[in-house]
C-alpha positions as CSV (number, residue, x, y, z in Angstrom):
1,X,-18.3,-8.5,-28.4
2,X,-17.8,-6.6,-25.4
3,X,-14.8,-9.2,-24.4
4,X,-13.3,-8.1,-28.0
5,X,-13.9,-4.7,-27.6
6,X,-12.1,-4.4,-23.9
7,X,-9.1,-6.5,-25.2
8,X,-8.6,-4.0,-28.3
9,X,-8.5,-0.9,-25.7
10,X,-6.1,-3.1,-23.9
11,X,-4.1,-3.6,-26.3
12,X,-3.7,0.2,-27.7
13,X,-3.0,1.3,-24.2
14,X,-0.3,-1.5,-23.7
15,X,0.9,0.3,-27.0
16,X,0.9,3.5,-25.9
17,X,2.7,2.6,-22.6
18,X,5.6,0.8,-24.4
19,X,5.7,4.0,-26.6
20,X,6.2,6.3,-23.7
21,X,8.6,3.5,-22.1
22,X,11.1,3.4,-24.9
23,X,10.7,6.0,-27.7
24,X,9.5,8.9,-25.5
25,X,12.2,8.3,-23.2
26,X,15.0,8.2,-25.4
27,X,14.3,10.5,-28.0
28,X,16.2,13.4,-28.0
29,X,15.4,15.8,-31.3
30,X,17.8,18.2,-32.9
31,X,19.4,21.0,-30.7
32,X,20.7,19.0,-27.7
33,X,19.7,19.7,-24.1
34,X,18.7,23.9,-25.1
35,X,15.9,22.5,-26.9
36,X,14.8,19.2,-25.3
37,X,11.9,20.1,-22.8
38,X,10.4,21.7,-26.1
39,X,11.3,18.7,-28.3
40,X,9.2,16.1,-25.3
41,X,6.4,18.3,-25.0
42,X,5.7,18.3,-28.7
43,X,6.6,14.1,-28.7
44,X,4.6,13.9,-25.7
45,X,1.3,15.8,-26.9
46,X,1.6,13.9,-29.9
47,X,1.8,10.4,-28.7
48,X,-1.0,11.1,-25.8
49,X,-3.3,12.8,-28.5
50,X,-2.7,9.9,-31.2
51,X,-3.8,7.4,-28.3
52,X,-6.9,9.7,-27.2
53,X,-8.0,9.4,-31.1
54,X,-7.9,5.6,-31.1
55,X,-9.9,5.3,-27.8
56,X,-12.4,7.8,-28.9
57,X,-12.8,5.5,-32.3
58,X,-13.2,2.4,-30.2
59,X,-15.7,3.7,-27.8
60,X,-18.1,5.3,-30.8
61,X,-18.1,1.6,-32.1
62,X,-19.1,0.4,-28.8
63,X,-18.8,1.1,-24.5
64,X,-16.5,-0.7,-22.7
65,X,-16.7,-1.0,-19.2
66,X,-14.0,-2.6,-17.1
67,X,-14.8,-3.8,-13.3
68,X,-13.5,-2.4,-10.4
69,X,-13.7,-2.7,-6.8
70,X,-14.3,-0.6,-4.3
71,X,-10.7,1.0,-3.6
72,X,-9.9,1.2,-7.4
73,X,-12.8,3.0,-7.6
74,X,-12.6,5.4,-4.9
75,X,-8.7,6.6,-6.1
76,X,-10.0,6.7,-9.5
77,X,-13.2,9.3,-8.2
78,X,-10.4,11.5,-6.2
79,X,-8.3,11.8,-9.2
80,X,-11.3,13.1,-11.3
81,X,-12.1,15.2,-8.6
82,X,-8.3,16.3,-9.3
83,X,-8.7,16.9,-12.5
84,X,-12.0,18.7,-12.4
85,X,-10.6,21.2,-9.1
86,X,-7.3,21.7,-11.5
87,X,-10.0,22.3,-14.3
88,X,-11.8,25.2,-12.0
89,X,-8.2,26.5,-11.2
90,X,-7.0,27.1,-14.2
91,X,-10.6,28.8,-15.6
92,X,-11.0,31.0,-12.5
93,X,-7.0,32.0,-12.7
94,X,-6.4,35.8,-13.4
95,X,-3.6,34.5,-15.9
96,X,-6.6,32.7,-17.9
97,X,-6.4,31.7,-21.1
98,X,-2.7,31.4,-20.9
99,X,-3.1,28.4,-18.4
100,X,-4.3,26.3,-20.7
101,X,-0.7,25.8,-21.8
102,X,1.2,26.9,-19.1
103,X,4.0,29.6,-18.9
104,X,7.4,28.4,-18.2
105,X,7.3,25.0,-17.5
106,X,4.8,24.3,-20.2
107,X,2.4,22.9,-17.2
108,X,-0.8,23.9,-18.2
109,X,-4.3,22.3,-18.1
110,X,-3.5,20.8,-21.3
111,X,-0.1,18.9,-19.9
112,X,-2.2,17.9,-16.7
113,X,-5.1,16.4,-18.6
114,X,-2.2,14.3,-20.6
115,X,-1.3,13.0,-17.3
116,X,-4.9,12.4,-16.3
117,X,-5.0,10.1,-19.8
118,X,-1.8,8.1,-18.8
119,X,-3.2,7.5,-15.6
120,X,-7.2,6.6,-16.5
121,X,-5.6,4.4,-19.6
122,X,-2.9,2.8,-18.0
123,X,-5.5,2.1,-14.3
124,X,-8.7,1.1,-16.8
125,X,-7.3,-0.7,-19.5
126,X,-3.3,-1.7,-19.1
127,X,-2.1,-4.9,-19.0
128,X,0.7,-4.8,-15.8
129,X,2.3,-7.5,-17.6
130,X,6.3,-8.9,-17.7
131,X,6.4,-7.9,-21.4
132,X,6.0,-4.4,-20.3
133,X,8.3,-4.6,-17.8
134,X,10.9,-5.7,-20.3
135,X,10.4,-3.1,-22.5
136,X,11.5,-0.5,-19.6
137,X,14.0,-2.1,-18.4
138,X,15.3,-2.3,-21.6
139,X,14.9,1.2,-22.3
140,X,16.6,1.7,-19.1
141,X,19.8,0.1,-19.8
142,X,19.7,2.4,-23.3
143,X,19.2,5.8,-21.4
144,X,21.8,4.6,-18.1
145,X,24.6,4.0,-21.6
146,X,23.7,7.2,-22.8
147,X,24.7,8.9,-19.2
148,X,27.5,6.3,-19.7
149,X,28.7,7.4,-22.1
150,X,28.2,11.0,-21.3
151,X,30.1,10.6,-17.7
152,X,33.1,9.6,-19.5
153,X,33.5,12.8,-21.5
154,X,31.1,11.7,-24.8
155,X,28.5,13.5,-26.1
156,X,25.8,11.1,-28.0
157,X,23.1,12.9,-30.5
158,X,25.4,16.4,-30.0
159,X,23.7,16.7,-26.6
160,X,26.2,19.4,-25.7
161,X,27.4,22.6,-28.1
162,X,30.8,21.1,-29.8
163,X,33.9,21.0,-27.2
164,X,31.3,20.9,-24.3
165,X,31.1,18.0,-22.2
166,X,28.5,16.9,-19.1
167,X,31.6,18.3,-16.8
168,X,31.5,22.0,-18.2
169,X,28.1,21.9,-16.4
170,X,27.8,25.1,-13.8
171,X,30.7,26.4,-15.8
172,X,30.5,27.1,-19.7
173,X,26.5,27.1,-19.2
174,X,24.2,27.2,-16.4
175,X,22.8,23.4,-14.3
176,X,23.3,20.2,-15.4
177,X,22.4,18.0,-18.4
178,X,22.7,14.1,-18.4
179,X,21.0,11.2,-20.2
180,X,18.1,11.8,-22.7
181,X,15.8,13.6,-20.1
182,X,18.0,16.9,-20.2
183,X,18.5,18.3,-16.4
184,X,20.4,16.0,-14.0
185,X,17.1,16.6,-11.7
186,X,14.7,15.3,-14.4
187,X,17.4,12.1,-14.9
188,X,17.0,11.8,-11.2
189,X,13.2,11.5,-11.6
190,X,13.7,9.1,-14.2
191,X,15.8,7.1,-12.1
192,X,13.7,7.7,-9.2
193,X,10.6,5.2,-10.6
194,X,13.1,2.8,-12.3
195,X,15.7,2.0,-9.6
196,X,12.4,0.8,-6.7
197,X,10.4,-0.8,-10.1
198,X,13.2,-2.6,-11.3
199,X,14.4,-4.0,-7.9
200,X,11.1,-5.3,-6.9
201,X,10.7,-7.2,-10.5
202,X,13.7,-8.5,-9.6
203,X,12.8,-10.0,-5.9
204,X,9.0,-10.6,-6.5
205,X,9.5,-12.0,-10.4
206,X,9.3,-15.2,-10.9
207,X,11.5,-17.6,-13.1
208,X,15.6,-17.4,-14.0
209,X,14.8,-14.6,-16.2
210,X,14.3,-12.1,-13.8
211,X,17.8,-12.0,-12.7
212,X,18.7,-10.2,-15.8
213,X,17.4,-7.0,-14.2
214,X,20.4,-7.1,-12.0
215,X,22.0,-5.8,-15.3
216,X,19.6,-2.4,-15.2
217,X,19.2,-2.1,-11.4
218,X,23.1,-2.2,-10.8
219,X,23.2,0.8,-13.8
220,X,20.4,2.8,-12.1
221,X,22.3,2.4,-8.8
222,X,25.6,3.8,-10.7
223,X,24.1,6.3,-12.2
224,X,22.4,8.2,-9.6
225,X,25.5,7.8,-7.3
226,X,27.3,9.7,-9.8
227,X,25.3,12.4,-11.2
228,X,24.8,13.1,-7.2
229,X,20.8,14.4,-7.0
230,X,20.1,13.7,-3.5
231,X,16.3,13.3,-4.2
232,X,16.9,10.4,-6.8
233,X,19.7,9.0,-4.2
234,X,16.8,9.1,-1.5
235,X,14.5,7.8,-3.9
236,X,16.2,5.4,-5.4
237,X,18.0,3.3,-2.1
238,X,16.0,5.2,0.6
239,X,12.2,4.5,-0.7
240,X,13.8,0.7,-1.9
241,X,14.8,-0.1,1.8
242,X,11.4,1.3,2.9
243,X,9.5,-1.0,0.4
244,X,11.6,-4.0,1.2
245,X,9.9,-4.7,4.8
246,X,6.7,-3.4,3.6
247,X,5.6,-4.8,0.5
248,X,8.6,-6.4,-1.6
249,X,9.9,-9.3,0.5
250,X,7.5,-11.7,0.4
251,X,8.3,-13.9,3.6
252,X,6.5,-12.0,6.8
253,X,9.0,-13.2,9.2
254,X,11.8,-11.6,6.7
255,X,10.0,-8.5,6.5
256,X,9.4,-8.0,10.3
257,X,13.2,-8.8,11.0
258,X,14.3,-6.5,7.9
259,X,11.7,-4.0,9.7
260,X,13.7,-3.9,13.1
261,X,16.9,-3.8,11.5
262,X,16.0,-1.2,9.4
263,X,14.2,0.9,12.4
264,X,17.7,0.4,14.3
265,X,19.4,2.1,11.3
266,X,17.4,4.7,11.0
267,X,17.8,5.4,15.0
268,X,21.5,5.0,14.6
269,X,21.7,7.3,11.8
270,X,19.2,10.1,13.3
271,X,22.0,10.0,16.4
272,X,25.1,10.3,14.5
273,X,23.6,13.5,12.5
274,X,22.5,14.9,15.8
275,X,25.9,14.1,17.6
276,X,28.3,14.7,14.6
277,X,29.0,17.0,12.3
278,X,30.5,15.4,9.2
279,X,31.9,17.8,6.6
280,X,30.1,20.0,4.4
281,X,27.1,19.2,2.3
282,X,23.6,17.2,3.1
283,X,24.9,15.4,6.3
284,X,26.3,19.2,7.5
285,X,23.0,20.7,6.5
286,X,21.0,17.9,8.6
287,X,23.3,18.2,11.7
288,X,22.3,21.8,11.8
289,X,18.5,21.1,11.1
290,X,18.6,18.7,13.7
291,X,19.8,21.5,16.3
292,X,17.7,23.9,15.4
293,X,19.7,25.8,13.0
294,X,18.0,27.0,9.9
295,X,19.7,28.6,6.7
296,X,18.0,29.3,3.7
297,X,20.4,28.4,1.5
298,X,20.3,24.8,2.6
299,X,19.1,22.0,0.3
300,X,20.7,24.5,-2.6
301,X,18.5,26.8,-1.8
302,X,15.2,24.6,-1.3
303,X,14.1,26.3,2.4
304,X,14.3,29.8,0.7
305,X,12.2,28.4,-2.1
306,X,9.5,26.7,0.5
307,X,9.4,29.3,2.8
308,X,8.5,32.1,-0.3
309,X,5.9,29.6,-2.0
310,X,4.4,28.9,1.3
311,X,3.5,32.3,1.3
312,X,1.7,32.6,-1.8
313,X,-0.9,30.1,-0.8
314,X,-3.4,32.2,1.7
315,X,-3.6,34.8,-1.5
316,X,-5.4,32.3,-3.3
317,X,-5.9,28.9,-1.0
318,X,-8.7,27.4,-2.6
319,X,-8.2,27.1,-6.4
320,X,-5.0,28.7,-6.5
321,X,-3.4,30.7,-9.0
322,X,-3.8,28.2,-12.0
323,X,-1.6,25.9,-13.9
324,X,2.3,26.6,-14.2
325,X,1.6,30.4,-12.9
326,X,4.4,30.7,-10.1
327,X,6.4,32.5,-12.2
328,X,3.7,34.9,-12.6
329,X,3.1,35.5,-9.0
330,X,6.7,34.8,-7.5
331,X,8.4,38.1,-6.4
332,X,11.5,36.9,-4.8
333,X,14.5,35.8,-6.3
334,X,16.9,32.6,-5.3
335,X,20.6,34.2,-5.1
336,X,23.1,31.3,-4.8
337,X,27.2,31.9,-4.3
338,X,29.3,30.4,-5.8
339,X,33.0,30.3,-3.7
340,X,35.5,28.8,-5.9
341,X,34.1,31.5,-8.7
342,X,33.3,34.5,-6.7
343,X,30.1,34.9,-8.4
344,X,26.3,35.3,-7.1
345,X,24.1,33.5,-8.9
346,X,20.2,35.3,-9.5
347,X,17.2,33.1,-10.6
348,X,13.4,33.6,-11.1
349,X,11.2,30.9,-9.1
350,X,9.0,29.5,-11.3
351,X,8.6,26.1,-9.7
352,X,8.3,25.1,-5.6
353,X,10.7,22.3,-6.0
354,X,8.9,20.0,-4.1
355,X,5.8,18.9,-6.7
356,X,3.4,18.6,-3.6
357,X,3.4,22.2,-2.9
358,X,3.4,22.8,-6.1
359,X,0.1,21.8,-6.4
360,X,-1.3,23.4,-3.1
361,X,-0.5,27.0,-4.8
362,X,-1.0,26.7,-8.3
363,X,-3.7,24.2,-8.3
364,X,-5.3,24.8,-5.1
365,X,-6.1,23.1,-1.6
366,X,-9.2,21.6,-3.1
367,X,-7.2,19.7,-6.1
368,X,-4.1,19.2,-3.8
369,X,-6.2,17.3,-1.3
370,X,-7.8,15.0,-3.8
371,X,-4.1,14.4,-5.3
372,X,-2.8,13.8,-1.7
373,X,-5.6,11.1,-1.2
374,X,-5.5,9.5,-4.1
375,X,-1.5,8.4,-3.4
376,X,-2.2,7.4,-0.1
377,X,-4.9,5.6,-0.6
378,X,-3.4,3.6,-3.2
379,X,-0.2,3.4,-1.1
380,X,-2.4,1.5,1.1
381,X,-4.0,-0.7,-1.6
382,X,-0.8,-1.8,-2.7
383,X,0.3,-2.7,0.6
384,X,-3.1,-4.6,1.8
385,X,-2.6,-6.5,-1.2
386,X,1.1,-6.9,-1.0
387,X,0.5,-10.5,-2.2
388,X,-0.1,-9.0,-5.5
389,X,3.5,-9.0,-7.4
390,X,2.2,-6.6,-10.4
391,X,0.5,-4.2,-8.1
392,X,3.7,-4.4,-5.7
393,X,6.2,-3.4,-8.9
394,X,4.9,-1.1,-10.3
395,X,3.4,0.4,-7.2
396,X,7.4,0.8,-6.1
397,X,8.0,2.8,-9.2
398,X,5.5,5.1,-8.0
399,X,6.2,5.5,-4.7
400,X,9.9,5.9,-6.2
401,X,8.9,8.8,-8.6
402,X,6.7,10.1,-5.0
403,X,9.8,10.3,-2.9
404,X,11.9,12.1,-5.0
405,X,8.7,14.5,-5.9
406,X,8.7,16.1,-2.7
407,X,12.5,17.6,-4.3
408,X,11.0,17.6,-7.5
409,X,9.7,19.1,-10.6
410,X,6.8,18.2,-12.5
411,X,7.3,18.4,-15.7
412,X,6.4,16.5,-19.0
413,X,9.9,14.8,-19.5
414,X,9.4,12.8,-16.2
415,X,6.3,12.8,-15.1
416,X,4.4,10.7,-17.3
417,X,6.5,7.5,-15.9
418,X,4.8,8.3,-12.2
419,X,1.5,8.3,-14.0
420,X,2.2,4.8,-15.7
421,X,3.2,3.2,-13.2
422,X,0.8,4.5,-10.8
423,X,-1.7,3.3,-13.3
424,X,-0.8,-0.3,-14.0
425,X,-0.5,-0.7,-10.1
426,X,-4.0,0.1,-9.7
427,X,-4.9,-2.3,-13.0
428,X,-3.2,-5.2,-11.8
429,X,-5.6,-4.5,-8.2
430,X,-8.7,-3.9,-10.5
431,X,-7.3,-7.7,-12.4
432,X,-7.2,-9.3,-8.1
């Protein structure tokens, strides 16, 4: 009975993850990209409170108990701890009861214990199997022909007002929209976990099959070279070149040569950014980090950002100011020019841009250190048991989704995806 009972929480979970895979990800509602991040939170609440119902009704029939080991079990007890410090924060917050649902990024208690579901569901009782691997990947290629489609002057589901295209972006309305995740930077994210998850299906699957994810993995690659995020871009060929010696290549003497190679790049690279200045943009902005030279306006406006949440966290380093309350607390404003238009741009910070920090001050030290543990340690897992090929794939996802985070915003449209995979790579370790 027990056997029965696990297998019917297994299978609702793999339900709910295929859900989140495919419908979540490309549904788009009525009212394009002005309305989309309210359009997911609603989806997502629904589809994370339909598959809290159905474990709740199979637990009051009867416990189920699944086996873990030792390092399973010590992630799983830090990201409690997460959720209980992230708990205290938003309870002992001055912005109380409003951070239960958050301000403006609608990351409240609420959203954080929906990620804390993905991730206990998908870690206790998912099934890191190749069905659900297809599922995304097919989802993939779905949402990569929507930005398709989009990058060629379309606009699928009336995305954009009429006569506005993904290329009026910055200019007939303010950032970026592209695919069916709304800002470019949330597309990145996207991107971010596919591109590393799809490429190590692809070199640790097994069977002829598996070379039909070169169809996704070459569109992901497309993709983010042309919406031009630099986190996803670092995400989505840096953290796969750092995976390949690490965990995906399976032969050790491949991955200690790919390791030397790749250190020698690195080097190389690291001296031609010191020695040369090429052009304008990111390589520009590292040459004059490199030297010494720092300008807030670098990484559009990221330093300036840092630098002014940095300095919120001694007000309130312990528990921090609660969920999604930056905005609240945040004084200074990001100005950004503009040169071909002659025109400052003037923005509220409401978010650190770099998810990491974002926990540290709105969450606290106490929750960000339990968060911070909790990745590495299971970083480590993965790599110990780098033998595993379901704990190495979708463990790449999530150290994908990780890279681009510190960039990054949390928010409901992406996020979940980090807190799948994270979860199934943890499941297929609890399985070893």
């Amino acid at each position: 009975m027990e056997k029965g009972k696990t297998l019917s929480a297994s299978a609702l979970t793999s339900l709910f993850i295929a859900v989140l895979f495919s419908v979540y990800l490309l549904a788009v509602g009525k009212g394009g990209y002005t309305s989309i991040t309210s359009f997911k939170y609603g989806l997502f609440l629904a589809i994370c409170g339909a598959y809290a119902f159905g474990l709740t009704a199979l637990f009051c029939r009867r416990r189920t108990r699944p086996k873990v080991g030792r390092g399973v079990a010590a992630v799983l007890a830090l990201m409690g701890l997460f959720l209980l410090f992230t708990a205290v924060s938003a309870c002992l917050s001055p912005y109380f009861p409003q951070t239960l649902l958050g301000f403006h990024r609608r990351e409240g208690l609420l959203t954080v214990a929906c990620y804390g579901l993905c991730f206990f569901g998908a870690a206790l009782f998912g099934r890191p199997s190749r069905r659900l691997i297809a599922v995304f990947a097919v989802s993939v290629v779905l949402f990569c022909l929507v930005c398709f489609s989009q990058l060629l002057g379309g606009n699928p589901f009336h995305f954009y007002p009429e006569g506005l295209t993904y290329y009026d972006g910055n200019d007939a309305y303010r950032y970026e929209f592209i695919g069916t995740a709304g800002n470019a930077g949330l597309t990145g994210a996207v991107l971010s976990a596919a591109g590393p998850l799809l490429t190590a299906a692809l070199l640790r699957g097994q069977g002829k099959s598996r070379f039909l994810l070169l169809i996704p993995v070459v569109m992901v690659w497309a993709v983010t070279l042309k919406i031009r995020v630099a986190a996803a871009v670092a995400a989505v060929f840096g953290g796969t070149l750092l995976l390949l010696p690490s965990v995906i290549l399976r032969n050790p003497a491949h991955r200690r040569r790919f390791a030397l190679v790749l250190l020698l790049v690195v080097l190389l690279a690291i001296a031609g950014i010191y020695c040369f200045d090429i052009g304008g943009g990111t390589l520009h902005e590292l040459h004059a980090l490199s030297r010494g030279e720092w300008d807030d306006g670098f990484g559009t406006g990221r330093l300036f950002i840092w630098r002014s949440v940095a300095a919120l966290v001694p007000e309130r380093p312990l528990f921090g100011g609660g969920c999604d309350t930056l905005g609240q607390r945040m004084t200074a404003e990001f100005r950004r020019y503009d040169a071909a238009k002659d025109v400052t741009y003037t923005a509220a910070i409401d978010a650190a841009h770099n998810e990491y920090l974002n926990i540290l001050v709105s969450e606290g030290l106490l929750a960000f250190s339990a968060y911070a543990a909790a990745l590495v340690l299971s970083l480590a897992l993965v790599v110990r048991h780098r033998q595993n090929n379901a704990a190495v794939i979708w463990g790449s996802g999530a150290f994908g989704y990780g890279v681009q985070a510190f960039f990054g915003l949390r928010v409901c449209i992406a996020a979940p995806f980090l807190f799948l995979c994270w979860g199934l790579a943890l499941a297929a370790l609890r399985e070893e």
